[in-house]
N, CA, C and O atoms as a printed pandas DataFrame, in Angstrom:
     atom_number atom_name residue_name chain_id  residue_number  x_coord  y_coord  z_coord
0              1         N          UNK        A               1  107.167   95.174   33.655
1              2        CA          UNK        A               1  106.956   95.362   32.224
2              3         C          UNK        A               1  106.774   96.854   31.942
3              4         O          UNK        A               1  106.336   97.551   32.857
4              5         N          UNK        A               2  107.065   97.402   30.778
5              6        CA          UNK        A               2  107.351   98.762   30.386
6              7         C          UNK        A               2  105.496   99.177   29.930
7              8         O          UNK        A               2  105.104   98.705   28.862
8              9         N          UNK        A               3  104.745   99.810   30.553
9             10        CA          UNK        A               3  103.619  100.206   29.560
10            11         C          UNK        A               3  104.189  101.596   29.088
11            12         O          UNK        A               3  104.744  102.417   29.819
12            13         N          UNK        A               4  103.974  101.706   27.843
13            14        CA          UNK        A               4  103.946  103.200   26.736
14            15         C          UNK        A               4  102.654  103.795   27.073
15            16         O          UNK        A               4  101.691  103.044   27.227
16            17         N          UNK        A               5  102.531  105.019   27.199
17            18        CA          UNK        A               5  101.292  105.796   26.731
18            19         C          UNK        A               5  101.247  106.208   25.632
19            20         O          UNK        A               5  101.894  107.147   25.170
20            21         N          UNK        A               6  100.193  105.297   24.914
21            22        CA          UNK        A               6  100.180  105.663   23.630
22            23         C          UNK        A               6   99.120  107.007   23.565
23            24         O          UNK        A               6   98.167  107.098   24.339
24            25         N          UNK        A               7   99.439  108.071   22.486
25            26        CA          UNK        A               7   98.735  109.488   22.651
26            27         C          UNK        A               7   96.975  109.128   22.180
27            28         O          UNK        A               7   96.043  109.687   22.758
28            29         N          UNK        A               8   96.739  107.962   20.884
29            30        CA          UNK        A               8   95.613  107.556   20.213
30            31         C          UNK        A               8   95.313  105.722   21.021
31            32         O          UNK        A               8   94.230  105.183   20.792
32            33         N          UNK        A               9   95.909  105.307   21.515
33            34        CA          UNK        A               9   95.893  104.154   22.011
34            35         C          UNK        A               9   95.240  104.036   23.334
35            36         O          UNK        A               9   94.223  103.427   23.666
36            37         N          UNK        A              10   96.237  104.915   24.149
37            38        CA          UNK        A              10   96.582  104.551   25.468
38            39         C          UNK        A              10   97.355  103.983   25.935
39            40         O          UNK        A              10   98.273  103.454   25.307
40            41         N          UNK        A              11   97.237  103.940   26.918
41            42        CA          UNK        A              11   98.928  103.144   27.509
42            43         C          UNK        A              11   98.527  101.511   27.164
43            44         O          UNK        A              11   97.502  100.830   27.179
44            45         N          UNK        A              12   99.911  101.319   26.858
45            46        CA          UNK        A              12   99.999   99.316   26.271
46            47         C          UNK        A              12  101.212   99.013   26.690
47            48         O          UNK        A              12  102.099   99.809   26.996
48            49         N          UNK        A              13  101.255   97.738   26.707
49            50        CA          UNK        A              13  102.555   97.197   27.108
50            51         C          UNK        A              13  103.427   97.157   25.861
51            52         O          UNK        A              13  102.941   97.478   24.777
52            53         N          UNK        A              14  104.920   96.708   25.993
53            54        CA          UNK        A              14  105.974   97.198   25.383
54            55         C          UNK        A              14  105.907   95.941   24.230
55            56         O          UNK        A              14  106.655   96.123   23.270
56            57         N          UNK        A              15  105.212   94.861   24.216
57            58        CA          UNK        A              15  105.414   93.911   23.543
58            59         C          UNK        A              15  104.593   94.249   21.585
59            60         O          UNK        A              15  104.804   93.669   20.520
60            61         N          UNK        A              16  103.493   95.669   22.027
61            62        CA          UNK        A              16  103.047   96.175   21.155
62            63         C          UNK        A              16  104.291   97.151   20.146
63            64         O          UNK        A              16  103.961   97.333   18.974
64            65         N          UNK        A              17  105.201   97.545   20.451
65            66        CA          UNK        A              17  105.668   98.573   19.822
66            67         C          UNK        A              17  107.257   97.996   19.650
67            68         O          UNK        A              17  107.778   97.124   20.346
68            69         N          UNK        A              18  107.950   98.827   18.380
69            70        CA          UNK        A              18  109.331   98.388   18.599
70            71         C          UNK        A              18  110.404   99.066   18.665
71            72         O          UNK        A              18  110.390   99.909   17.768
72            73         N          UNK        A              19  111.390   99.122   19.322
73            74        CA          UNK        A              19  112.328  100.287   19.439
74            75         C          UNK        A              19  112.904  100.856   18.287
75            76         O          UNK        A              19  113.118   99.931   17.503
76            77         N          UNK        A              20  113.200  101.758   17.885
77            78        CA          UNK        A              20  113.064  102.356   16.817
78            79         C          UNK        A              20  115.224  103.161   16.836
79            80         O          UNK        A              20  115.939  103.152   15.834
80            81         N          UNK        A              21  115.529  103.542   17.810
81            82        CA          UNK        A              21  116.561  104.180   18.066
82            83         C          UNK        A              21  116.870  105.048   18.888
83            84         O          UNK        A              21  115.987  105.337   19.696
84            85         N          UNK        A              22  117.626  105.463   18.950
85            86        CA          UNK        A              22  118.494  106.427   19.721
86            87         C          UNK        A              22  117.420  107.970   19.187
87            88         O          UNK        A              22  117.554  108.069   17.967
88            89         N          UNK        A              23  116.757  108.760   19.564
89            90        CA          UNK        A              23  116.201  110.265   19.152
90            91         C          UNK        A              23  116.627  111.056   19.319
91            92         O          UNK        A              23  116.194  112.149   18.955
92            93         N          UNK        A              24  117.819  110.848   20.036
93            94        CA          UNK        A              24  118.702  112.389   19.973
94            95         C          UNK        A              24  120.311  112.508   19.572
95            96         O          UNK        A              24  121.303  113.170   19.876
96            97         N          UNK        A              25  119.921  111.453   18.708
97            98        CA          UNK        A              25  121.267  111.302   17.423
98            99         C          UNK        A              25  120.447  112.042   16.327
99           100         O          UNK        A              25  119.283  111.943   15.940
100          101         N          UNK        A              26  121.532  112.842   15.968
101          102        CA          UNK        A              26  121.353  113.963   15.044
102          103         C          UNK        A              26  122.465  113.294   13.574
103          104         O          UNK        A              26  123.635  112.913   13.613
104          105         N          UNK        A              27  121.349  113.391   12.216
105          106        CA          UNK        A              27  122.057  112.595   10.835
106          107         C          UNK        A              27  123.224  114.250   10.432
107          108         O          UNK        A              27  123.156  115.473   10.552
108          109         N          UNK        A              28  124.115  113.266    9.958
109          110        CA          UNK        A              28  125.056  114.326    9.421
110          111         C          UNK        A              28  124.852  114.661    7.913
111          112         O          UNK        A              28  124.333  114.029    6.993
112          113         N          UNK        A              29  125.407  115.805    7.986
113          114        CA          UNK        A              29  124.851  116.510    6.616
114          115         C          UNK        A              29  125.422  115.934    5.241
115          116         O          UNK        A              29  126.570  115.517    5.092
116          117         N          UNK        A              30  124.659  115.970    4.486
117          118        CA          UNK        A              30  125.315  115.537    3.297
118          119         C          UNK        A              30  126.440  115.416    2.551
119          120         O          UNK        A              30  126.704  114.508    1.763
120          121         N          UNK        A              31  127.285  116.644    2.910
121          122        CA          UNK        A              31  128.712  116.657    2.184
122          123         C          UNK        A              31  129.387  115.932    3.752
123          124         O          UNK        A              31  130.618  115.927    3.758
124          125         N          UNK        A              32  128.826  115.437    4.823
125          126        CA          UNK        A              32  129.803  115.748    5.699
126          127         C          UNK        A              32  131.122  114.262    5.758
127          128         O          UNK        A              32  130.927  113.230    5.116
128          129         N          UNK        A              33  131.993  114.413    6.368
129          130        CA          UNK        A              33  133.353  112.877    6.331
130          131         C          UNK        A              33  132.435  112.097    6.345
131          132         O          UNK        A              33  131.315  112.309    6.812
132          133         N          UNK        A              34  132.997  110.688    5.606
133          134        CA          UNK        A              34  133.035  109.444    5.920
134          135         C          UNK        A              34  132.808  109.220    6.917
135          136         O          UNK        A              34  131.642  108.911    7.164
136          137         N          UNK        A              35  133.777  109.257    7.987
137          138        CA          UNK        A              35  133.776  109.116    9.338
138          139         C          UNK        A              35  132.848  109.650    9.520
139          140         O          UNK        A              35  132.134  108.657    9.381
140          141         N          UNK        A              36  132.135  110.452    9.738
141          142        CA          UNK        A              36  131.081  111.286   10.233
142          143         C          UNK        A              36  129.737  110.299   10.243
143          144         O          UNK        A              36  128.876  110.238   11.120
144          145         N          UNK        A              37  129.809  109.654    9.177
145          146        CA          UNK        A              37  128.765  108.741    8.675
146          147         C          UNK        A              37  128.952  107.504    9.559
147          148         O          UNK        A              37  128.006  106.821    9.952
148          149         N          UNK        A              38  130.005  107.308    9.793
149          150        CA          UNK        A              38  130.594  105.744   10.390
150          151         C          UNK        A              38  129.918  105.820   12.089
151          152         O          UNK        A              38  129.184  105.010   12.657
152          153         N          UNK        A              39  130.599  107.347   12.672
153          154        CA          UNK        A              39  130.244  107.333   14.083
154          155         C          UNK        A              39  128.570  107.945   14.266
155          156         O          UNK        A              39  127.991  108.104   15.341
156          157         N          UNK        A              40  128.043  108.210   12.949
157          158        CA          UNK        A              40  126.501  108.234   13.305
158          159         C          UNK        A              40  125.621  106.830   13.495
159          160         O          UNK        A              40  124.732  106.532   14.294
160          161         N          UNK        A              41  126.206  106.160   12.499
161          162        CA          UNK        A              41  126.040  104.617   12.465
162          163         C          UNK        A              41  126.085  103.710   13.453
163          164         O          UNK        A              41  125.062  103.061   13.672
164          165         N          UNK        A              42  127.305  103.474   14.270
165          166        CA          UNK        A              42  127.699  102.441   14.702
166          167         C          UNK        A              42  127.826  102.922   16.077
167          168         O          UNK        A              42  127.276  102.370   17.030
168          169         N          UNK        A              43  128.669  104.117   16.172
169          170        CA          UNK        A              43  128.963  104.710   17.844
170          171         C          UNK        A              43  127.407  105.395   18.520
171          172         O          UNK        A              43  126.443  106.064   18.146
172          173         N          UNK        A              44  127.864  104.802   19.588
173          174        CA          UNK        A              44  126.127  104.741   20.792
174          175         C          UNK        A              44  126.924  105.119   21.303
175          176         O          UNK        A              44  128.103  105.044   20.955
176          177         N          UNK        A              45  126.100  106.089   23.147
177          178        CA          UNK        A              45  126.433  106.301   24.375
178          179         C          UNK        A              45  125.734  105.352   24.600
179          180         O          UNK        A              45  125.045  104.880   23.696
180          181         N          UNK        A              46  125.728  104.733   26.085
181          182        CA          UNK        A              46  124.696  104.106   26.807
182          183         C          UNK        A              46  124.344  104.901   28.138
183          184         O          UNK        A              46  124.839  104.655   29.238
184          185         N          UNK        A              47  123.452  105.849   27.877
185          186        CA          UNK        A              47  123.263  106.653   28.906
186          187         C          UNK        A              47  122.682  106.224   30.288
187          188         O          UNK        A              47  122.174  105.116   30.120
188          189         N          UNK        A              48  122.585  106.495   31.162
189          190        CA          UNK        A              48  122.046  106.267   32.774
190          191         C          UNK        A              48  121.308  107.812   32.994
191          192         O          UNK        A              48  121.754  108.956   33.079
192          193         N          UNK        A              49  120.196  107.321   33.029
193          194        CA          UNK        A              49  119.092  108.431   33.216
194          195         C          UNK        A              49  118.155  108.455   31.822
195          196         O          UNK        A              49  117.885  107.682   30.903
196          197         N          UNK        A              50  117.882  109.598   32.169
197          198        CA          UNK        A              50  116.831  110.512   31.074
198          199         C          UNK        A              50  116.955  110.009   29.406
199          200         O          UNK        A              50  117.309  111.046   28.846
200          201         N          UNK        A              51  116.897  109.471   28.876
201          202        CA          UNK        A              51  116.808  109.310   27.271
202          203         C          UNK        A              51  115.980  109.183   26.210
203          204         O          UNK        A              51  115.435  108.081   26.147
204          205         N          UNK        A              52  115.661  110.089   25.207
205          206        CA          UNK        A              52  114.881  109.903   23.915
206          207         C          UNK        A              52  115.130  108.820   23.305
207          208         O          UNK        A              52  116.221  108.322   23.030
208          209         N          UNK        A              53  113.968  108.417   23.069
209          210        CA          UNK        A              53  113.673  107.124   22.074
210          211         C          UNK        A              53  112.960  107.336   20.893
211          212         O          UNK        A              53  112.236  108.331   20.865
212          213         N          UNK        A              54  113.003  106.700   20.032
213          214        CA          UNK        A              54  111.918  106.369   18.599
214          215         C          UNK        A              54  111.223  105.611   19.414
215          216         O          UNK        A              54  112.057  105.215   20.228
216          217         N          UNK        A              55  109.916  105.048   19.764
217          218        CA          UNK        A              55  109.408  103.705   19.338
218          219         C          UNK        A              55  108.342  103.979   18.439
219          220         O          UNK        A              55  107.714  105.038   18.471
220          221         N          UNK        A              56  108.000  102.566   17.215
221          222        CA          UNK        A              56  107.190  102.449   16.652
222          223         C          UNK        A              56  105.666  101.364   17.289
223          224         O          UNK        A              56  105.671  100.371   18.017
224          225         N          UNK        A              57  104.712  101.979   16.739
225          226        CA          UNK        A              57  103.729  101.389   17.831
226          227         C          UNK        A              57  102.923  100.144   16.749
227          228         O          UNK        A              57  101.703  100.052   16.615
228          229         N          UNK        A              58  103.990   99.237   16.037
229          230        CA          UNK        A              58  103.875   98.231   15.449
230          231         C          UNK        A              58  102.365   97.571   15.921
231          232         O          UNK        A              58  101.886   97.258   14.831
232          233         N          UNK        A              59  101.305   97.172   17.026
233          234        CA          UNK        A              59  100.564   96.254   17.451
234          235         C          UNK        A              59   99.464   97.246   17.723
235          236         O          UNK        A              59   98.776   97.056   18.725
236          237         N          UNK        A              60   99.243   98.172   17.031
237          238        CA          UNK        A              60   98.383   99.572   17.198
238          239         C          UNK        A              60   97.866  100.289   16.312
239          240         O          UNK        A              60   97.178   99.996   15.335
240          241         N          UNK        A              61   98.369  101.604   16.849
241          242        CA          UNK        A              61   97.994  102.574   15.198
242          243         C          UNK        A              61   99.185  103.222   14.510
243          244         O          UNK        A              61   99.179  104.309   13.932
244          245         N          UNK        A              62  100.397  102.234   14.689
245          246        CA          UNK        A              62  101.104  102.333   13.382
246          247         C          UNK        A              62  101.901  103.991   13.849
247          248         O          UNK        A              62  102.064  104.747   12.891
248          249         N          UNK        A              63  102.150  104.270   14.591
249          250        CA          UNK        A              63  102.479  105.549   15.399
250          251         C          UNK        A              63  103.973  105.769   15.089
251          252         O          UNK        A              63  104.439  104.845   15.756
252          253         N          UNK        A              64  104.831  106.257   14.632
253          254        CA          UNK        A              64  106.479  106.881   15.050
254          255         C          UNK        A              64  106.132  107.693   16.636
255          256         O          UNK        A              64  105.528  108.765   16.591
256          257         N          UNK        A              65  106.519  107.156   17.900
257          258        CA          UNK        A              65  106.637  108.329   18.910
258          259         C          UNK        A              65  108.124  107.923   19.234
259          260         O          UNK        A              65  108.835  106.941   19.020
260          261         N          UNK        A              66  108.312  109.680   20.122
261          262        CA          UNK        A              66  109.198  109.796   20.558
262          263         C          UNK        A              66  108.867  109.869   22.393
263          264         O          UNK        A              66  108.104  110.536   23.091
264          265         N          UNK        A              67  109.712  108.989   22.610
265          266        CA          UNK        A              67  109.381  108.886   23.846
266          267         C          UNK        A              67  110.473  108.951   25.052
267          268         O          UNK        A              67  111.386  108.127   25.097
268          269         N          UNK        A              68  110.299  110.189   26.224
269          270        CA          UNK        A              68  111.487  109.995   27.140
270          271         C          UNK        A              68  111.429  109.101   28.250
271          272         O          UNK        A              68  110.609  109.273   29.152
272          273         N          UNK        A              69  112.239  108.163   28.244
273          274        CA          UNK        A              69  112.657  107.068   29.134
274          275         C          UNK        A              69  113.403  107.167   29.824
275          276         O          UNK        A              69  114.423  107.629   29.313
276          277         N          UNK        A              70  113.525  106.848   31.436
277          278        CA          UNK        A              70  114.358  107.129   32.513
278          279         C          UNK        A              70  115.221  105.353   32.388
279          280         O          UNK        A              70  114.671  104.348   32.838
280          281         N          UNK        A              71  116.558  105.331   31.722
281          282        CA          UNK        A              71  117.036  104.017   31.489
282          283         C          UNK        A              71  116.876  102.712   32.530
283          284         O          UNK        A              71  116.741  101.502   32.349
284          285         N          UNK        A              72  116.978  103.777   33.991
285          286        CA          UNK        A              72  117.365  102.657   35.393
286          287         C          UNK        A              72  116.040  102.205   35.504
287          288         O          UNK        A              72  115.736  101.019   35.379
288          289         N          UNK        A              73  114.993  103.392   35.806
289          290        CA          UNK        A              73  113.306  103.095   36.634
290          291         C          UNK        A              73  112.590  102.320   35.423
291          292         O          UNK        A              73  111.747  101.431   35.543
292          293         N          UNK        A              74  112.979  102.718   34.528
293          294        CA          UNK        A              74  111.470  102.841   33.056
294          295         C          UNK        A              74  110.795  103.606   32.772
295          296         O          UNK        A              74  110.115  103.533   31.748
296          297         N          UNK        A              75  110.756  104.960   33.901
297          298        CA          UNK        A              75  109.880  105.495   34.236
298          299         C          UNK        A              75  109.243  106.507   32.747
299          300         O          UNK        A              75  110.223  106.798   32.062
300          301         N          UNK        A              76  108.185  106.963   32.246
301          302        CA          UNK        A              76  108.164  107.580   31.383
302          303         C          UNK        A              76  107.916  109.267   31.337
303          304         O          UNK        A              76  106.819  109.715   31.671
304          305         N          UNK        A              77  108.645  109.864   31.047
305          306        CA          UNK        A              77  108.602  111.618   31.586
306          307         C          UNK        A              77  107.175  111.926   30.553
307          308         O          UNK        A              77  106.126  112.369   31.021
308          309         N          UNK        A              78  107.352  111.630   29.219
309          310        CA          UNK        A              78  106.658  112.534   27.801
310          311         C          UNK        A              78  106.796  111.046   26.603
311          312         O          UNK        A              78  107.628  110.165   26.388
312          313         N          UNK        A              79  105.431  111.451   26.054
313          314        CA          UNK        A              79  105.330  110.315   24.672
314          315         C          UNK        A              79  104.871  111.768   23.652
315          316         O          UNK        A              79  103.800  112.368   23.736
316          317         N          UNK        A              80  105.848  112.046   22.846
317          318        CA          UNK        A              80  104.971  112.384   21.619
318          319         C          UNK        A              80  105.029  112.139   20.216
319          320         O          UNK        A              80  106.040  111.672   19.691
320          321         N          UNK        A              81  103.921  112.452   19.536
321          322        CA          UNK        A              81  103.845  111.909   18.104
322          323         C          UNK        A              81  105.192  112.673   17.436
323          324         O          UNK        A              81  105.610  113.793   17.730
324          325         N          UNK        A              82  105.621  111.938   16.667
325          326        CA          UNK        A              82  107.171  112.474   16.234
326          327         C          UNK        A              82  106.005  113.135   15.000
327          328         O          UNK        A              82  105.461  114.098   15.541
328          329         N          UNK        A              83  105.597  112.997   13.941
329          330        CA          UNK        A              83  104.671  114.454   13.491
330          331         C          UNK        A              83  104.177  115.276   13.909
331          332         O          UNK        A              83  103.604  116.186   13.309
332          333         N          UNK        A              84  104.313  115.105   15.143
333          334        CA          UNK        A              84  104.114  116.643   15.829
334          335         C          UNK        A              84  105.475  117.860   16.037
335          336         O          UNK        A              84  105.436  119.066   16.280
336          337         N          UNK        A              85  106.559  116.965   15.831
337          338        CA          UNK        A              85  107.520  117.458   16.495
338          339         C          UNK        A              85  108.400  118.423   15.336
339          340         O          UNK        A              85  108.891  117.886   14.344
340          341         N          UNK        A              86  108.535  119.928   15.599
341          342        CA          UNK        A              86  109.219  120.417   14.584
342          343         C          UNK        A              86  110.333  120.373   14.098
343          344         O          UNK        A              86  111.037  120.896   14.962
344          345         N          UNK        A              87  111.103  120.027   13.093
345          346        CA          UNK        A              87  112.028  119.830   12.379
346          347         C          UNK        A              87  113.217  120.548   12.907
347          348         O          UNK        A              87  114.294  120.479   12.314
C-alpha cells in the first residue's frame, strides 16, 4: 500500500487522498491552437520512473500536494504543499 507523507498530517495511506493529475503538464496559453488544448487534455506519457503528481488529501486537511513518485517502487522522493510552490 502507498503511504503519502502528509507535510500537516503525516504519513497516511493512499485510501485518504485522491489523485489529482499529471504535475508536470504545463496549461497552454490562452490564445494558443485548438489542438494545443486537445493534446493538453487527453494526450498522457506513461512514464517509468520519477513522476510529479497532484494528490489531494481528501480524508485530512484538505491539502493540494505535489508529490514525486517513483512509478515501478512507489517509492516517495518529496511531498510538497503546492502553495508553497512558486508560480
Amino acid at each position: 500500500m502507498l503511504r503519502i507523507p502528509c507535510p500537516w498530517c503525516g504519513p497516511r495511506d493512499e485510501s485518504e487522498f485522491r489523485y489529482r493529475g499529471d504535475a508536470s503538464v504545463v496549461r497552454p496559453a490562452a490564445q494558443a491552437a485548438t489542438a494545443d488544448f486537445i493534446d493538453y487534455v487527453y494526450q498522457r506519457d506513461n512514464p517509468r520512473g520519477w513522476h510529479c503528481e497532484w494528490w489531494l488529501h481528501t480524508g485530512g486537511c484538505r491539502q493540494l500536494l505535489r508529490v514525486e513518485r517513483h512509478t515501478l517502487t512507489d517509492e516517495i522522493r518529496t511531498v510538497t504543499a503546492a502553495r508553497d510552490l512558486t508560480p
